[in-house]
N, C-alpha and C positions, 0 to 999 in steps of 0.2 A: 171471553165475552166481547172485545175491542177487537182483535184480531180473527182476520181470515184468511184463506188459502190466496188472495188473488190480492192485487195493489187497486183493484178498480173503484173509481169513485160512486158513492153509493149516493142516495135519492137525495138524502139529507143534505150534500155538499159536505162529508167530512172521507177522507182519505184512509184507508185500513192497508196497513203492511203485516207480516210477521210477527214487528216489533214494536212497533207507534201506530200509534191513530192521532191525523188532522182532523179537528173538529171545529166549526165555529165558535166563538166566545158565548158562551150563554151567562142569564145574570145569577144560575147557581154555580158557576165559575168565580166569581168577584173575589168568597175569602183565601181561594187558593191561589189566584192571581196573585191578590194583594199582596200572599206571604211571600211568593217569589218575588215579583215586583221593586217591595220593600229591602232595598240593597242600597246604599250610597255607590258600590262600587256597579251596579248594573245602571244607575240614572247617571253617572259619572260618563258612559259611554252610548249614552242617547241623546239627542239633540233636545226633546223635548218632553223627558220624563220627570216628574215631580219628585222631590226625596222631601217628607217621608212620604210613602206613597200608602194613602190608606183604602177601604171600603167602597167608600165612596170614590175615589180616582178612576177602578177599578172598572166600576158599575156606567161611571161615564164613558171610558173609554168603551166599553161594551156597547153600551146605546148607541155612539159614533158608529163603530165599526161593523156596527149590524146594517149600517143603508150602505153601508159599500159594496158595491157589484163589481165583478168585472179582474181582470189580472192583479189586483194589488188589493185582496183582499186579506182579512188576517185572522189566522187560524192560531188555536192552543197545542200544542204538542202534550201528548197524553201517550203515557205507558201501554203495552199490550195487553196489560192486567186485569183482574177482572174488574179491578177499583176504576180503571183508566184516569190513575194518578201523573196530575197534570204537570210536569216538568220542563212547561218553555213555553213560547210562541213565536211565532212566524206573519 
């Protein structure tokens, strides 16, 4: 379902490989953020991430980072699956 033949960015601004798809944060992303997120050992080695990290940290940081344009925008890393089980972010 997430995955296509080509690496090229498609309309939505989200990235399709092989193996991963870069997708923008949406705010039905929040509880799967959060579960990742939620780590002492991943806010341990960010400058500015809340531990414990909940729902709501999630949903805000999503709101933020939907007005950002431009090179240093931040995308979810998602499986090639058909779930597109989200496993990271960039």
């Amino acid at each position: 379902m997430f995955a296509t033949d080509d690496d090229s960015l498609e309309e939505d601004d989200s990235l399709f490989t092989a193996r991963l798809c870069l997708t923008p944060p949406r705010a039905a992303d929040a509880d799967a953020l959060a579960a990742l997120a939620n780590n002492r050992n991943v806010a341990a080695n960010l400058a500015s991430m809340p531990h414990p990290y909940a729902r709501a940290d999630a949903l805000e940081w999503i709101g933020r980072v939907a007005t950002t344009t431009g090179p240093a925008r931040a995308f979810l890393v998602r499986l090639g699956d058909p779930h597109g089980t989200v496993i990271g972010g960039a």
